[in-house]
Rosetta silent file (secondary structure, phi, psi, omega in degrees, C-alpha in Angstrom):
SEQUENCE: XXXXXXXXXXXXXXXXXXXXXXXXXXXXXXXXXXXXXXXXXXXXXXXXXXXXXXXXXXXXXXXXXXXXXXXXXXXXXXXXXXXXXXXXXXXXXXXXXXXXXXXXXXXXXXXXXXXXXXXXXXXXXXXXXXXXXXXXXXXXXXXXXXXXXXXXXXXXXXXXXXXXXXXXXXXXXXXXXXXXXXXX
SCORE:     score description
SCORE:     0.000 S_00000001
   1 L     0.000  120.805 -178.882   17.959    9.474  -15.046 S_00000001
   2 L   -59.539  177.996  165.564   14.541    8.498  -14.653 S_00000001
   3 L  -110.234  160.463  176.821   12.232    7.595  -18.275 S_00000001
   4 L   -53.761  151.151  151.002    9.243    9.583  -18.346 S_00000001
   5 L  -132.413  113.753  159.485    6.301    7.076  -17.314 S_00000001
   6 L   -91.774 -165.829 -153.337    3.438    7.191  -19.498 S_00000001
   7 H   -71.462  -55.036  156.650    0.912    4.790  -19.800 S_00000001
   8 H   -43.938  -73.960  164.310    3.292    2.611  -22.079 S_00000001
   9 H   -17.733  -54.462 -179.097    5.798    2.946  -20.358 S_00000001
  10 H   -69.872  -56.197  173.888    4.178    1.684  -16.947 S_00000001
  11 H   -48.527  -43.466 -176.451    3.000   -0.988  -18.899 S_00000001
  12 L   -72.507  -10.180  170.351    5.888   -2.421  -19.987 S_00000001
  13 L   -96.978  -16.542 -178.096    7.529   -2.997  -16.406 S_00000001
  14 L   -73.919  -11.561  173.934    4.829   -5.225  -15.702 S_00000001
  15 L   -60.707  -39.000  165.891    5.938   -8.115  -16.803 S_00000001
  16 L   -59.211   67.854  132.339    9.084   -7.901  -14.156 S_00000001
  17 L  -143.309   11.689  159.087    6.379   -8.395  -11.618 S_00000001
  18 L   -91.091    4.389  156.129    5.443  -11.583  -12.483 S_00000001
  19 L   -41.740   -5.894 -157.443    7.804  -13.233  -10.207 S_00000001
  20 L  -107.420  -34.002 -158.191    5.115  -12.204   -7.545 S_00000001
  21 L   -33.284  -48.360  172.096    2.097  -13.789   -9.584 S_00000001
  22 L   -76.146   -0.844  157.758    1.654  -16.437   -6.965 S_00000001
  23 L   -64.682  -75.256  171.512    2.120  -14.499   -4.292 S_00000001
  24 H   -60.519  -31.133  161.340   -0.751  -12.284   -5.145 S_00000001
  25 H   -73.317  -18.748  150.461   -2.739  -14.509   -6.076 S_00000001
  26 H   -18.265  -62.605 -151.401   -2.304  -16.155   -2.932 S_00000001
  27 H   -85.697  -52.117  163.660   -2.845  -12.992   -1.026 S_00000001
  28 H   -43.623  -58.556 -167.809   -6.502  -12.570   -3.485 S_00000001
  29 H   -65.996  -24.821  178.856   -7.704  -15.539   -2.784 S_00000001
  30 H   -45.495  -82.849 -178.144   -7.427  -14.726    1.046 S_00000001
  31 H   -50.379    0.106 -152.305   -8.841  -11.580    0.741 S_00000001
  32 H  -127.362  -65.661  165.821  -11.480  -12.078   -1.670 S_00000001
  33 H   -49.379  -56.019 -172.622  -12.353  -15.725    0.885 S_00000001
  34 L  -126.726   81.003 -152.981  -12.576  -13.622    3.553 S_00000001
  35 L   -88.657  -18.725  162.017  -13.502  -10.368    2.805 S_00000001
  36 L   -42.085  165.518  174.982  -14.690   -9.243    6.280 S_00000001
  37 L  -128.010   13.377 -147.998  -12.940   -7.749    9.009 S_00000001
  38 L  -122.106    8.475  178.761  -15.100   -8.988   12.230 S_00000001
  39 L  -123.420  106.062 -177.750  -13.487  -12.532   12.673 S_00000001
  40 H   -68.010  -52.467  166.732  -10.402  -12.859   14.101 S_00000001
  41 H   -36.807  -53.366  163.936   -9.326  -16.048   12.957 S_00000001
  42 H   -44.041  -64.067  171.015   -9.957  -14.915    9.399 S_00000001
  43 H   -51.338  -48.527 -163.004   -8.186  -11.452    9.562 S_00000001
  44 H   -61.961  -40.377  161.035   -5.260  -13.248   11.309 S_00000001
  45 H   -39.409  -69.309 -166.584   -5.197  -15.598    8.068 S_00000001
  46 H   -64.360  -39.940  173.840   -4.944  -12.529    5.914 S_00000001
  47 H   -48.944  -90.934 -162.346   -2.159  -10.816    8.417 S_00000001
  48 H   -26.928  -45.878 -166.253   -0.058  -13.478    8.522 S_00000001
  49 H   -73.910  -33.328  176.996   -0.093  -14.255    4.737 S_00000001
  50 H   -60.201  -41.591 -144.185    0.117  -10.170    3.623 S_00000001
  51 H   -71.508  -48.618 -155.892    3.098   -9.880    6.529 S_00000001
  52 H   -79.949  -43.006  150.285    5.039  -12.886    5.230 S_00000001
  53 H   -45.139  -46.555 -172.048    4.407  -12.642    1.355 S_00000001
  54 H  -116.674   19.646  120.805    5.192   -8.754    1.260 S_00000001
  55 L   115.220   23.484 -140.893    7.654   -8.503    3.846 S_00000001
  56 L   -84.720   12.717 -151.466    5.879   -6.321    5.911 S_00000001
  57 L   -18.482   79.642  166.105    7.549   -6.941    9.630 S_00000001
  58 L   -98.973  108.506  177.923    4.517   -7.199   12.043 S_00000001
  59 L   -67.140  -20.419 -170.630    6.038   -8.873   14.835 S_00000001
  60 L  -122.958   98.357 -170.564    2.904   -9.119   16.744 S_00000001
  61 H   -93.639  -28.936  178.393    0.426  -10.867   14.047 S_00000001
  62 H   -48.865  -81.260 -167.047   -1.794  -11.991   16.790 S_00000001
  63 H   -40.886  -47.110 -172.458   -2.054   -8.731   18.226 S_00000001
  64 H   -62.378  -25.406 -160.193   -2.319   -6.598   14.808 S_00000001
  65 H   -78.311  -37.382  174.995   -5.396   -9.415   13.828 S_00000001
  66 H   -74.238  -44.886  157.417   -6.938   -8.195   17.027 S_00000001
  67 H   -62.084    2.580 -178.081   -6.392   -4.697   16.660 S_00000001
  68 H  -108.972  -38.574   -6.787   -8.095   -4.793   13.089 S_00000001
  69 L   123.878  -28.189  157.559  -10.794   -6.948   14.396 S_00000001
  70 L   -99.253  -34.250  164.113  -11.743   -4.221   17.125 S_00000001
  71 L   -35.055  -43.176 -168.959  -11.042   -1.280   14.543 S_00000001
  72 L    67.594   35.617  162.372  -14.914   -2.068   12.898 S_00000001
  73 L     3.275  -54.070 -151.771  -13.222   -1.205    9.386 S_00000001
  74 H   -61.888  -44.710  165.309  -15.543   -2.170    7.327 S_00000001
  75 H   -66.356  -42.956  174.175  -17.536    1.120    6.482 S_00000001
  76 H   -90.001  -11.404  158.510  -14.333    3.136    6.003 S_00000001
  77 H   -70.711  -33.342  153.269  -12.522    0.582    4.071 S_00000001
  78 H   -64.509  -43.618  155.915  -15.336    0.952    1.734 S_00000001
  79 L   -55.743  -20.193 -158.029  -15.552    4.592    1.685 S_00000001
  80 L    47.181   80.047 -168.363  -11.524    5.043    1.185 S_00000001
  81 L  -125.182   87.596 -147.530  -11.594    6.700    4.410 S_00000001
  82 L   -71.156  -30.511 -171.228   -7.405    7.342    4.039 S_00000001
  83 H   -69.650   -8.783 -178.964   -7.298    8.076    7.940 S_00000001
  84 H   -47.563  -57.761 -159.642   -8.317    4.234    8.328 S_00000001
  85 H   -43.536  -37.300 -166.277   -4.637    3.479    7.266 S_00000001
  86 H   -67.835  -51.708 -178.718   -3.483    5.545   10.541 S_00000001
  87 H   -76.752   -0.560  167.594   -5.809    3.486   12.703 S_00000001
  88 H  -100.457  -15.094 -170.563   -4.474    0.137   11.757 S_00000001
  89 H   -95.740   -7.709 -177.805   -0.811    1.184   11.307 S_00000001
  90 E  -120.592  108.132 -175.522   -0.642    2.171   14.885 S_00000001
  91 L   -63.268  145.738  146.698   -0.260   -0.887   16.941 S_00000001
  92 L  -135.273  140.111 -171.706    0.553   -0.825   20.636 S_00000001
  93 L   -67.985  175.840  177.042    2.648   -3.689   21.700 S_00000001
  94 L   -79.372  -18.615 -166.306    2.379   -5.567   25.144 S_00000001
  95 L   -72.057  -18.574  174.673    5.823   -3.671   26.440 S_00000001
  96 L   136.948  -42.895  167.836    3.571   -0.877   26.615 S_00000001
  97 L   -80.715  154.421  162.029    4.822    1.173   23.084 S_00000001
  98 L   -76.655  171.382  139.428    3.309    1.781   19.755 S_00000001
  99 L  -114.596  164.915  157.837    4.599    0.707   16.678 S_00000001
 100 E  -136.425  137.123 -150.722    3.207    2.233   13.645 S_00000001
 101 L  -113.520   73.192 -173.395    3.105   -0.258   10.774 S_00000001
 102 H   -87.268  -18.663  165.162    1.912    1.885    7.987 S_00000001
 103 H   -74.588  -10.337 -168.962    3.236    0.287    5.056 S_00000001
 104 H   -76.842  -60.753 -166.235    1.439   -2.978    6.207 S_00000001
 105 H   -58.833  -31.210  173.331   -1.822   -0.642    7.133 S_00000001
 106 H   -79.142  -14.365 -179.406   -1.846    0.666    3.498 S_00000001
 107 H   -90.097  -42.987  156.446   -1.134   -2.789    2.067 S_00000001
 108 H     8.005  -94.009  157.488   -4.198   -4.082    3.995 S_00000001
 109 H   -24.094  -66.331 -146.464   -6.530   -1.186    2.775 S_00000001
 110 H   -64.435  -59.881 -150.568   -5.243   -1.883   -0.912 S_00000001
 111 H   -59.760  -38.562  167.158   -5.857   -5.427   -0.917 S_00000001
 112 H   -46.545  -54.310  170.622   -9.537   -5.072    0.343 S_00000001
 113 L  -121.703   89.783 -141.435   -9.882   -2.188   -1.748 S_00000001
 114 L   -77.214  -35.326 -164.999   -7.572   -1.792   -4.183 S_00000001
 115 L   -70.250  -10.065 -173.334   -9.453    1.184   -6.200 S_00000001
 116 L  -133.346   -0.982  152.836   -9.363    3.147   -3.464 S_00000001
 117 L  -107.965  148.009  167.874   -6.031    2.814   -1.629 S_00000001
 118 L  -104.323  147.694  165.472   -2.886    2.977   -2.840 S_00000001
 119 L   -33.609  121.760  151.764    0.246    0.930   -1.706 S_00000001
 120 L  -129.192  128.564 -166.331    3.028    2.944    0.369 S_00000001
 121 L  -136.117  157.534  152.212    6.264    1.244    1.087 S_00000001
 122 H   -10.960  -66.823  176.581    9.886    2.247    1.330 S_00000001
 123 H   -65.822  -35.334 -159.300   10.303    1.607   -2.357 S_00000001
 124 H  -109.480  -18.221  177.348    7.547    3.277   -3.785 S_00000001
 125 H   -71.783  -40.252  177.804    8.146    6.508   -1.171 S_00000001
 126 H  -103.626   21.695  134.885   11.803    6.490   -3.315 S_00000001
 127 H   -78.772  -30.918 -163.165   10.028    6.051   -6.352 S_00000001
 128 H   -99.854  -38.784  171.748    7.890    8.838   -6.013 S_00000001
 129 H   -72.314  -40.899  138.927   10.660   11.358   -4.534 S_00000001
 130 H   -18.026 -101.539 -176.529   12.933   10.364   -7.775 S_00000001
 131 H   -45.451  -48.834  164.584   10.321   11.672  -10.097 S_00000001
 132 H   -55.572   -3.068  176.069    9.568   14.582   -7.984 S_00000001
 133 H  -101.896   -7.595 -167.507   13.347   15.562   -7.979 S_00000001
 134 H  -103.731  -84.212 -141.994   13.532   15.018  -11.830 S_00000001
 135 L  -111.467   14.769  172.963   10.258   16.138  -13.152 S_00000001
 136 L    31.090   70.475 -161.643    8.685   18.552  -10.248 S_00000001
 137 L   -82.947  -21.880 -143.583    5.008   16.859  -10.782 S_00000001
 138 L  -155.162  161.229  144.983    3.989   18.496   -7.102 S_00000001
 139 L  -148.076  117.971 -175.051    4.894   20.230   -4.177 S_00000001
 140 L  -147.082  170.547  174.214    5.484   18.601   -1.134 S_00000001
 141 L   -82.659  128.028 -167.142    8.328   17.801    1.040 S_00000001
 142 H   -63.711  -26.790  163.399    9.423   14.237    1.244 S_00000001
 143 H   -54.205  -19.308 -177.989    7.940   13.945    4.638 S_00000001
 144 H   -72.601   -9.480 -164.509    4.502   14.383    3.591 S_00000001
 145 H   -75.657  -10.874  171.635    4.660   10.928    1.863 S_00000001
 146 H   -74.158  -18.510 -177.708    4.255    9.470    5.759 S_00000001
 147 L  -111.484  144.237 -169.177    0.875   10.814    6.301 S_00000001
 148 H   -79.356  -30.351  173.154   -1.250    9.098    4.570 S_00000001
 149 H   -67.170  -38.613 -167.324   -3.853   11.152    3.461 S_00000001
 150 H   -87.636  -25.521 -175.557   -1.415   13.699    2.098 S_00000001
 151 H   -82.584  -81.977 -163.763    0.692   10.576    0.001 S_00000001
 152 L   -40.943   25.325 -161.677   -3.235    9.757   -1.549 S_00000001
 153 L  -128.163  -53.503 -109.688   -2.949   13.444   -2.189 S_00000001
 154 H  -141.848 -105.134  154.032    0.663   13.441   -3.687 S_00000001
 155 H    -2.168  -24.779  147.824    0.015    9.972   -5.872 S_00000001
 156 H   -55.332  -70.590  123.222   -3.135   11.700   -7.502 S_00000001
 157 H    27.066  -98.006 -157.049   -0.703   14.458   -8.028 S_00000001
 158 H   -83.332   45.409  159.299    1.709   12.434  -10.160 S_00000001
 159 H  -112.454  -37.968  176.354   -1.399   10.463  -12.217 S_00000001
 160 H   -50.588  -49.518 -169.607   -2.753   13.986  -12.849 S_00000001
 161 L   -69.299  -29.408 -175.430    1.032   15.142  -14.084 S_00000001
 162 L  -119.330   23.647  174.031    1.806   12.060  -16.371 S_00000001
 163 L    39.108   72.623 -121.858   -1.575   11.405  -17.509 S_00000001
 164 L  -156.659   -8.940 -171.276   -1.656    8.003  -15.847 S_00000001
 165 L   -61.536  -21.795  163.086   -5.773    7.848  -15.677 S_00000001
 166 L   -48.853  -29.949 -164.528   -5.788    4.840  -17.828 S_00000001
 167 L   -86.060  176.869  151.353   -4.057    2.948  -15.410 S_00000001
 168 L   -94.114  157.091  176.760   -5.220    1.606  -12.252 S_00000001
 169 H   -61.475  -41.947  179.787   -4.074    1.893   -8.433 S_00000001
 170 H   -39.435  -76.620  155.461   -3.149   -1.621   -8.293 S_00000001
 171 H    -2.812  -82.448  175.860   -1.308   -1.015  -11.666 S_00000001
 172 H   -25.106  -67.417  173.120    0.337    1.674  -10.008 S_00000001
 173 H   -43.666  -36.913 -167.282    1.281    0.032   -6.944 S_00000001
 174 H   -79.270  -50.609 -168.937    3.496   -2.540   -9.109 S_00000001
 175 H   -66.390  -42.241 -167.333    4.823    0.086  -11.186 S_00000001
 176 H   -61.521  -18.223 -140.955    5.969    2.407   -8.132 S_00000001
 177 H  -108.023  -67.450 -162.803    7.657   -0.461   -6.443 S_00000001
 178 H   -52.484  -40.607 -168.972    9.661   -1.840   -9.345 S_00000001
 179 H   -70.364  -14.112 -161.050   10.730    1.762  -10.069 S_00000001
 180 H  -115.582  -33.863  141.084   11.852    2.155   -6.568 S_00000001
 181 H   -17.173  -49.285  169.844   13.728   -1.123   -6.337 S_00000001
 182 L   -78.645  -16.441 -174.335   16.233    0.167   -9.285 S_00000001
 183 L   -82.817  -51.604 -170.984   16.490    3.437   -7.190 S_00000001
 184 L   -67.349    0.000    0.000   17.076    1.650   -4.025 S_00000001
């Protein structure tokens, strides 16, 4: 049985998430150093450290550093342009296939812009499906949480339903994860 999560609530898990604090700040200082996307060397610095830190398995960091680095990002990473996430999560490898590395592409987004992407990972997709099987904040199908535009749709959703507007995405991101960690 889930707890409700208000604003307290939410609050009150963060402290479990300082085991990460040097991770993220790690991962800040990158991103923050090198806030561009037009330098390969630079993006590959941020790949590697996001892949390795959060667990993200991009097998090809070279290649993904290139593919972001030819994307031109930078005006729809500012905008929160949610289909960005699509064009960065779908890689294609040298054998010839795609992968698509969408929790990676959304952790990306967040860290450049945190206010206007949200996280989506395994854990926070069975965080979010929990509370919708509990508390019915929405209606969607568990599948929709894969497209990304429709999860920023569905995550609005459950800030609107729990009165959550205090918080932040970031905030958010921490909370969804942790919650979906005790689920998983």
């Amino acid at each position: 049985m889930l707890k409700r999560p208000t604003t307290d609530y939410v609050k009150s898990r963060f402290p479990e998430f300082s085991i990460f604090a040097d991770a993220d700040a790690a991962i800040q200082l990158a991103f923050s150093t090198w806030p561009r996307n037009d330098q390969r060397d630079q993006v590959l610095a941020k790949v590697v450290l996001l892949n390795r830190l959060y667990s993200t398995n991009i097998y090809d960091v070279h290649g993904m550093a290139h593919h972001i680095v030819a994307q031109n990002i930078e005006a729809d990473l500012v905008a929160g342009d949610p289909l960005l996430v699509g064009r960065i999560a779908m890689l294609k490898l040298t054998t010839g296939k795609s992968r698509n590395n969408y929790s990676f592409a959304s952790k990306y987004c967040a860290w450049h812009e945190p206010n206007r992407f949200q996280i989506y990972d395994s854990r926070v997709d069975a965080a979010l499906w929990a509370y919708q099987e509990q508390f019915k904040f929405g209606s969607f199908r568990r599948n929709e949480l894969g497209d990304y535009t429709r999860f920023m749709q569905i995550v609005d959703t459950f800030i609107d339903h729990f009165h959550l507007h205090d918080l932040g995405r970031k905030q958010l991101d921490k909370f969804l994860w942790l919650e979906g960690r005790d689920i998983k």
